[in-house]
N, CA, C and O atoms as a MOPAC input file, in Angstrom:
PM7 MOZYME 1SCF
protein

 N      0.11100 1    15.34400 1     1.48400 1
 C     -0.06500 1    13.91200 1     1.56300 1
 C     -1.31400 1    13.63300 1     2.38300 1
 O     -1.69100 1    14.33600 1     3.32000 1
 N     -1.83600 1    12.68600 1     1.99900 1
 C     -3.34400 1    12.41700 1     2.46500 1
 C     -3.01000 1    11.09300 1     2.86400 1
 O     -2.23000 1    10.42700 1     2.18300 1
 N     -3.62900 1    10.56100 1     4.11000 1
 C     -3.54900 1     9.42500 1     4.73800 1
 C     -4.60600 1     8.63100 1     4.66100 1
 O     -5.16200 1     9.38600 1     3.86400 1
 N     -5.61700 1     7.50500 1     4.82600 1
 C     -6.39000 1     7.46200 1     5.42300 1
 C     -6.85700 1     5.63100 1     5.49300 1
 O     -6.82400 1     4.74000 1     4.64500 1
 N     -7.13200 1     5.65700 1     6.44900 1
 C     -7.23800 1     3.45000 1     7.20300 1
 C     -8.86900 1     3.27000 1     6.74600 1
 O     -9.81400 1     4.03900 1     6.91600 1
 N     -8.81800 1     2.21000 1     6.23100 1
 C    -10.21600 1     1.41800 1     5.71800 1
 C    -10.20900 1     0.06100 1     6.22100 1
 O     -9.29400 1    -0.76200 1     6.22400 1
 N    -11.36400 1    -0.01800 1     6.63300 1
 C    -11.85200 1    -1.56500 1     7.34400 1
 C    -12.37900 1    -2.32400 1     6.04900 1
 O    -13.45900 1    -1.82300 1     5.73500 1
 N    -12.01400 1    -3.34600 1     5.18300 1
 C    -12.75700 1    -3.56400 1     4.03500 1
 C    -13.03400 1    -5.11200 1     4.79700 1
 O    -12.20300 1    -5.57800 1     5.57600 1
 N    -14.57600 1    -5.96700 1     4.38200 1
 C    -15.30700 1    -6.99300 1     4.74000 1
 C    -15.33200 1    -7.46900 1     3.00000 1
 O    -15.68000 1    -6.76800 1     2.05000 1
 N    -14.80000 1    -9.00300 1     2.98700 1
 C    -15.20100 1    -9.31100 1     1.93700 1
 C    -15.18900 1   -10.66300 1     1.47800 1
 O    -14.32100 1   -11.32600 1     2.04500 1
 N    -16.06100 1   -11.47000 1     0.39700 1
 C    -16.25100 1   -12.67000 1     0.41000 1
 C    -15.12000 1   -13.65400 1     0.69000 1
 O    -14.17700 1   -13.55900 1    -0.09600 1
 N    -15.01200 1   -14.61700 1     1.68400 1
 C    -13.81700 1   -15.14800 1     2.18000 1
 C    -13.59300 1   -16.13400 1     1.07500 1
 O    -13.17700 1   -17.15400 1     1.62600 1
 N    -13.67000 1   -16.32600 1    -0.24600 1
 C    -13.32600 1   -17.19100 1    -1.30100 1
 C    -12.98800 1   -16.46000 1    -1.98200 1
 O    -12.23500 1   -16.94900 1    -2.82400 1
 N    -13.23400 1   -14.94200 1    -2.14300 1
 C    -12.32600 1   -14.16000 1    -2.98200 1
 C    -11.29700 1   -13.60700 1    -2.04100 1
 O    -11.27800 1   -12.37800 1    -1.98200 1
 N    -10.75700 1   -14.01600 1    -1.57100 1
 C     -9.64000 1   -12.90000 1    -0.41900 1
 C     -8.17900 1   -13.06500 1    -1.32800 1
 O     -7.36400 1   -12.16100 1    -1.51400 1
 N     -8.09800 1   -14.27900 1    -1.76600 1
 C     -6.16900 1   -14.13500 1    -2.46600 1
 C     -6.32100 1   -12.87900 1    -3.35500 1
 O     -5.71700 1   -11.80700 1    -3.31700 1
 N     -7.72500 1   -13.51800 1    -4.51400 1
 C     -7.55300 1   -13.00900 1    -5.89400 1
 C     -7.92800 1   -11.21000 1    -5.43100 1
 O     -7.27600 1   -10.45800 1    -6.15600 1
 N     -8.72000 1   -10.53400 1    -4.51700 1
 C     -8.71200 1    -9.37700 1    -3.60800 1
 C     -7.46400 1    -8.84900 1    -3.66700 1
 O     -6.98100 1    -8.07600 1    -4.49500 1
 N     -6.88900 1    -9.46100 1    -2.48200 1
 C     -5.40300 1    -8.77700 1    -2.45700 1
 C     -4.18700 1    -8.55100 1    -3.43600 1
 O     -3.37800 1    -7.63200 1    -3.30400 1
 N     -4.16100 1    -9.38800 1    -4.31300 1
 C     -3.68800 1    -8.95300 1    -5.55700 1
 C     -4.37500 1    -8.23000 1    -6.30300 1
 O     -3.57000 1    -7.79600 1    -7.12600 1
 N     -5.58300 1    -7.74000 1    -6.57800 1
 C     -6.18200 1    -6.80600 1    -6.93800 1
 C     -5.87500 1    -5.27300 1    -5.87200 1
 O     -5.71800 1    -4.10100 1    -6.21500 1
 N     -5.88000 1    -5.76100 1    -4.83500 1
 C     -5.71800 1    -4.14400 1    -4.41100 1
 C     -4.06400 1    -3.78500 1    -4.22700 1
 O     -3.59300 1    -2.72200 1    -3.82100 1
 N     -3.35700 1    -4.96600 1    -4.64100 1
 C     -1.62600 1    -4.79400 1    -4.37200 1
 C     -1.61100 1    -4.07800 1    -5.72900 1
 O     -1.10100 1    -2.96000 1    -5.66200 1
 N     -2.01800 1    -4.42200 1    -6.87000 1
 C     -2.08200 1    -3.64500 1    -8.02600 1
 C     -2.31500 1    -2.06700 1    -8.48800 1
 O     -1.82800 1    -1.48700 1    -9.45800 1
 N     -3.19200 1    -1.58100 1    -7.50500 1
 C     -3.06300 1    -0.08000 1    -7.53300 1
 C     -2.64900 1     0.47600 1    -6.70600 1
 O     -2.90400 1     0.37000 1    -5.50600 1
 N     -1.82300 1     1.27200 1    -7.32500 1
 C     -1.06000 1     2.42400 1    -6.58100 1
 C     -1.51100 1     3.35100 1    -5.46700 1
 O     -2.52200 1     4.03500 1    -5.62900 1
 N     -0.92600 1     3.39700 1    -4.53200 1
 C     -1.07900 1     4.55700 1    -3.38700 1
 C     -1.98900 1     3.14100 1    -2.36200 1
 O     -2.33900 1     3.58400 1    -1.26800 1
 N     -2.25300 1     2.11300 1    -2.50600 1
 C     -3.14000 1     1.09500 1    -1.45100 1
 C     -2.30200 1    -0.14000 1    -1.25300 1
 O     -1.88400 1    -0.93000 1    -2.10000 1
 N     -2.14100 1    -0.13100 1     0.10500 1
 C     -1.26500 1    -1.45300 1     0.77900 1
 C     -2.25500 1    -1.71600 1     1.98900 1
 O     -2.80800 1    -0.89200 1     2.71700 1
 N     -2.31700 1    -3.03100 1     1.99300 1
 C     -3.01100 1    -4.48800 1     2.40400 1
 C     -1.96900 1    -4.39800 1     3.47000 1
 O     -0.75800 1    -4.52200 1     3.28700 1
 N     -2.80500 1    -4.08000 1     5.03400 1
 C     -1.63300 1    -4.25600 1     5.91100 1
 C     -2.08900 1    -5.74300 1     6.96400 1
 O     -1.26400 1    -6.29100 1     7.69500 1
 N     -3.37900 1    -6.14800 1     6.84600 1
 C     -3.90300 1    -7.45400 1     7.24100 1
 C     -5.04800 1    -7.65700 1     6.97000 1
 O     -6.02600 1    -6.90900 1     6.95300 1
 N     -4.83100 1    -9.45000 1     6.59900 1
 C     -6.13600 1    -9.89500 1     6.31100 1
 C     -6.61700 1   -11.31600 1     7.14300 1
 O     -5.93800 1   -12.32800 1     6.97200 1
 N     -7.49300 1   -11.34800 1     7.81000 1
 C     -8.40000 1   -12.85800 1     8.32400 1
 C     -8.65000 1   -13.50100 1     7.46100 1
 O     -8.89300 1   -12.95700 1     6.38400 1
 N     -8.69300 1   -14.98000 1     7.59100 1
 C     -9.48100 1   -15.90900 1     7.04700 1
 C    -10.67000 1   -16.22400 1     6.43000 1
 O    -10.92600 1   -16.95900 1     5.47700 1
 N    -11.81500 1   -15.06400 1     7.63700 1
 C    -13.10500 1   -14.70500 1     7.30900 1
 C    -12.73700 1   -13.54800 1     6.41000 1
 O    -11.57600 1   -13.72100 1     6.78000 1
 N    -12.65900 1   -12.72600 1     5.73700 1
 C    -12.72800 1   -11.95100 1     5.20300 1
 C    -11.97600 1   -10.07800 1     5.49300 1
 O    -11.84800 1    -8.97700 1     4.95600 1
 N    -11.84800 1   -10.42100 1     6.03900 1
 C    -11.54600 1    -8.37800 1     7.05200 1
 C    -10.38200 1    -8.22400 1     6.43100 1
 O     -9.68700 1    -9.16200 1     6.04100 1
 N    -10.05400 1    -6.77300 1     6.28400 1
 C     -8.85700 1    -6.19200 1     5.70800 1
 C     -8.63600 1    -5.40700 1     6.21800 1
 O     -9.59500 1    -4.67200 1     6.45700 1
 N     -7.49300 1    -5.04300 1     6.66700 1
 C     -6.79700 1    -3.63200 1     7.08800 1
 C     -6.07300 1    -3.08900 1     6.02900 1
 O     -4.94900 1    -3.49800 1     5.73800 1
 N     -6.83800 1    -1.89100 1     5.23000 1
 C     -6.25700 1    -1.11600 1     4.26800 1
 C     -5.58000 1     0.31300 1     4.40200 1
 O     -6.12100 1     1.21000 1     5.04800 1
 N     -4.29200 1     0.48100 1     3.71400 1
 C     -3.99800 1     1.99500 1     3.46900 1
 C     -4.11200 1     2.85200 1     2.40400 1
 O     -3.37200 1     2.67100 1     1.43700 1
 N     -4.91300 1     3.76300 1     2.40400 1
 C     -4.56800 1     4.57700 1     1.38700 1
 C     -3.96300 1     6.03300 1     1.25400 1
 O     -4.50700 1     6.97700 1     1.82600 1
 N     -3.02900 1     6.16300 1     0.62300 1
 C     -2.00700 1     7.21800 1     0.39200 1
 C     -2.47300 1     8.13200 1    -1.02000 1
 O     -2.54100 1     7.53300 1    -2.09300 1
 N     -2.69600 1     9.17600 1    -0.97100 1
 C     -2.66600 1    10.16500 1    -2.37000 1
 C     -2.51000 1    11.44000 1    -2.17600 1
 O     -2.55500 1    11.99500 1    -1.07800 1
 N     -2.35700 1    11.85300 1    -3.01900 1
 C     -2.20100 1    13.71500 1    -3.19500 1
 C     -2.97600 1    14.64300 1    -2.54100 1
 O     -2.56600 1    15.63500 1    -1.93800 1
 N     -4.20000 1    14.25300 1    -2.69500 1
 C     -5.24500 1    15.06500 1    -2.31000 1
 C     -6.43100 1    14.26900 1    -1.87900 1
 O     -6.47300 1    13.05000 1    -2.04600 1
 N     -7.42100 1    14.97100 1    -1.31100 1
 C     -8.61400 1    14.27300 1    -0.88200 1
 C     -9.41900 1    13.29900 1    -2.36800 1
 O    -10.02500 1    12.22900 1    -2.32100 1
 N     -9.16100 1    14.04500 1    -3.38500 1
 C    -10.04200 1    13.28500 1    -4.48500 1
 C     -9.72600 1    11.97500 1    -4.66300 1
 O    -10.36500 1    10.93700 1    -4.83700 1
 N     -8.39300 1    12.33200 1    -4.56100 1
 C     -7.23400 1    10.78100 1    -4.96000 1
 C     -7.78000 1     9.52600 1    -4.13900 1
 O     -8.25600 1     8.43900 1    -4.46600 1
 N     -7.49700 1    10.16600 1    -2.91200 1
 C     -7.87900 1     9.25100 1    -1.83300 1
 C     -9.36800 1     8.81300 1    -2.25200 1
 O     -9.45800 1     7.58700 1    -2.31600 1
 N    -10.62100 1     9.52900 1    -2.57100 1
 C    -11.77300 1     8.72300 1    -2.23500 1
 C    -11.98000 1     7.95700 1    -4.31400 1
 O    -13.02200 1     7.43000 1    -4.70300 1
 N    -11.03900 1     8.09700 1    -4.98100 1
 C    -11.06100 1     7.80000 1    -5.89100 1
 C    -10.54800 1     6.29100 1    -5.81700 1
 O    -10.81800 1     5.23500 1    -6.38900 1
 N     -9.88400 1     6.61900 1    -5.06500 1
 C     -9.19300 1     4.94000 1    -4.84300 1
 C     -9.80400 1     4.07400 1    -3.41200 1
 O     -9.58700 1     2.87400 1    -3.24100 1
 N    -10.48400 1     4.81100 1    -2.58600 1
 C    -11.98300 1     4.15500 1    -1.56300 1
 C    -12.63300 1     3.83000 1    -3.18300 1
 O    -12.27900 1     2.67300 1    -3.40600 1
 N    -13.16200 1     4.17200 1    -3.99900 1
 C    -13.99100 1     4.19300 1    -4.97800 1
 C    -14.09600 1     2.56400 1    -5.53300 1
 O    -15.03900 1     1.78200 1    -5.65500 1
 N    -12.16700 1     2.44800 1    -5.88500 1
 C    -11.69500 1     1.22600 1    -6.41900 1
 C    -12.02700 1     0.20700 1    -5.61800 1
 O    -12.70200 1    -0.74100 1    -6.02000 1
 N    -11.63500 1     0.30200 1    -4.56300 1
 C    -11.71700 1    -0.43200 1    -3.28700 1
 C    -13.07300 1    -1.14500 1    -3.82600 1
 O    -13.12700 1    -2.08600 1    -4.61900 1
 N    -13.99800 1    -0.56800 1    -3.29300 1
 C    -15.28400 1    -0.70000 1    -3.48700 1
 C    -15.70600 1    -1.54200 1    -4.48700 1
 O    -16.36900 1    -2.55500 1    -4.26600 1
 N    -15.33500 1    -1.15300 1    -5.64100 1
 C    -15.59300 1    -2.21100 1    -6.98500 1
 C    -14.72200 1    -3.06000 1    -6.74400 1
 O    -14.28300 1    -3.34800 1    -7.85700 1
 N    -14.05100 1    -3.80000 1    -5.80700 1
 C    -13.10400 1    -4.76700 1    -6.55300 1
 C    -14.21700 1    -5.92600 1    -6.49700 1
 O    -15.15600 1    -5.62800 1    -5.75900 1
 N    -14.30400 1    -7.03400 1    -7.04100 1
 C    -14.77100 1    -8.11400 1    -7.06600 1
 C    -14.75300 1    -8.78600 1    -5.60100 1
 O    -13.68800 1    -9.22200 1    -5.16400 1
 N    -16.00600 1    -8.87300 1    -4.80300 1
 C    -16.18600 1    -9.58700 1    -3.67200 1
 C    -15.96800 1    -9.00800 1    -2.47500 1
 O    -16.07400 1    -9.54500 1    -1.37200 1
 N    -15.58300 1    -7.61500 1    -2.78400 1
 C    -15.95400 1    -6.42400 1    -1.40400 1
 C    -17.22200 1    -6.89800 1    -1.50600 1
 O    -17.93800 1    -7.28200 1    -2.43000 1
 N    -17.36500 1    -6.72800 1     0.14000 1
 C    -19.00700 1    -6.54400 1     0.43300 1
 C    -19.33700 1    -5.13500 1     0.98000 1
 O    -20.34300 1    -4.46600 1     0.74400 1
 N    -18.09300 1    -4.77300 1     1.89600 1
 C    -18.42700 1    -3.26000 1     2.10000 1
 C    -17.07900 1    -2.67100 1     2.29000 1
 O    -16.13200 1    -3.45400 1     2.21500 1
 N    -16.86000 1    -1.53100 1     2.50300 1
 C    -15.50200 1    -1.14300 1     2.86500 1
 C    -16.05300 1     0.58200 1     4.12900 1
 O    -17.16600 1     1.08800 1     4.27700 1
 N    -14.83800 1     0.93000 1     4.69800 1
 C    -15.68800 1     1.58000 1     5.83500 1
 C    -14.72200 1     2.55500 1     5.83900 1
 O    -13.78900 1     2.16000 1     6.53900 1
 N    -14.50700 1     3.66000 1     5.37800 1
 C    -12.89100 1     4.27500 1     6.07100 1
 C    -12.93800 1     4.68300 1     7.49400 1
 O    -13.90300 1     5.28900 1     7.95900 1
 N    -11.96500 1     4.37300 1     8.13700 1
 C    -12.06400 1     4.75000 1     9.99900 1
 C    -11.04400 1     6.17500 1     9.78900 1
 O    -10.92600 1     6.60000 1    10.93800 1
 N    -10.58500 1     6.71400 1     9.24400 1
 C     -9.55700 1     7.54300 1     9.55300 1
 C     -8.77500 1     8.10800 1     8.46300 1
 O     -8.17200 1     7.43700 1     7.62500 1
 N     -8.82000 1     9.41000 1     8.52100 1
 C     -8.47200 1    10.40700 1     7.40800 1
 C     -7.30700 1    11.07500 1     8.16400 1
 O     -7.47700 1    11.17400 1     9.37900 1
 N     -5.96400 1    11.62700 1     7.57400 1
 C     -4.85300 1    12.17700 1     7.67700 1
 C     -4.40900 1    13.30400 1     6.92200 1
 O     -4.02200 1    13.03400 1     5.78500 1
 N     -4.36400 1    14.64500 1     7.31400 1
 C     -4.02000 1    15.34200 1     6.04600 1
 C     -2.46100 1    15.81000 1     6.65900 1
 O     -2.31300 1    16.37500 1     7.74200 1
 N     -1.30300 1    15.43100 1     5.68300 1
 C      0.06800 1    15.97200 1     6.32000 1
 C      0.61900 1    17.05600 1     5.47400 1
 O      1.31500 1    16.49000 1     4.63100 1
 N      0.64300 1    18.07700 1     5.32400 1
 C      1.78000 1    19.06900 1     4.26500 1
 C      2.88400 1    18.44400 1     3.31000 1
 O      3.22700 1    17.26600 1     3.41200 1
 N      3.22400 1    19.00300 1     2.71200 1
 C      4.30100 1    18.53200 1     2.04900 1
 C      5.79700 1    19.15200 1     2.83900 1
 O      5.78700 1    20.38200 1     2.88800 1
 N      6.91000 1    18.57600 1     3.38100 1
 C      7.62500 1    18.86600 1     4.00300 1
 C      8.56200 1    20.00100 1     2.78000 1
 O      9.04500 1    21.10200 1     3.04400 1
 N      8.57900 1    19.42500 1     1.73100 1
 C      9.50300 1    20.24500 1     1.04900 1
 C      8.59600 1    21.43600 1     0.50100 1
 O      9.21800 1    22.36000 1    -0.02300 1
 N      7.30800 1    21.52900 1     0.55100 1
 C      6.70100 1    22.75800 1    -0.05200 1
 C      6.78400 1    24.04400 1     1.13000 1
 O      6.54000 1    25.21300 1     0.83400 1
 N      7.14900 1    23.62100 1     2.41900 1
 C      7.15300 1    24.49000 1     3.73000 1
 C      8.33000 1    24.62200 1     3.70400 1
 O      9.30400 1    23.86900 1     3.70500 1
 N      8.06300 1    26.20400 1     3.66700 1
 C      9.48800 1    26.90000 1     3.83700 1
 C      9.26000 1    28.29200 1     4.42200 1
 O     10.21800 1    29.03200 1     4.64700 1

């Protein structure tokens, strides 16, 4: 399991139609957003690709201006350790 927190900045007139865009793909939850624009994002995936595949999405959504990741997590799989 791959962890990792993104600071996303983005046009404060697109922020609803944003967050329903990023509630829409899988493995990314919207844990806060300002008025001005700022997001506190999570992203969850399998592996490192996953993860910057979906920073990737992030990135294109309509009215990001930038997105920043602060923090990467790599955890094992509890049931693959034995």
């Amino acid at each position: 399991m791959n962890l990792s927190s993104v600071l996303v900045n983005a046009r404060p007139q697109a922020l609803h139609r944003l967050r329903e865009g990023l509630a829409a793909l899988h493995g990314i939850e919207v844990h806060a957003a300002t008025e001005d624009g700022r997001l506190i994002v999570t992203i969850e995936g399998d592996s490192v690709q996953a993860i910057a595949d979906l920073f990737a999405q992030i990135n294109q959504q309509p009215g990001v201006l930038s997105a920043a990741m602060v923090y990467h997590q790599f955890e094992p799989d509890p049931d693959e350790e034995a």
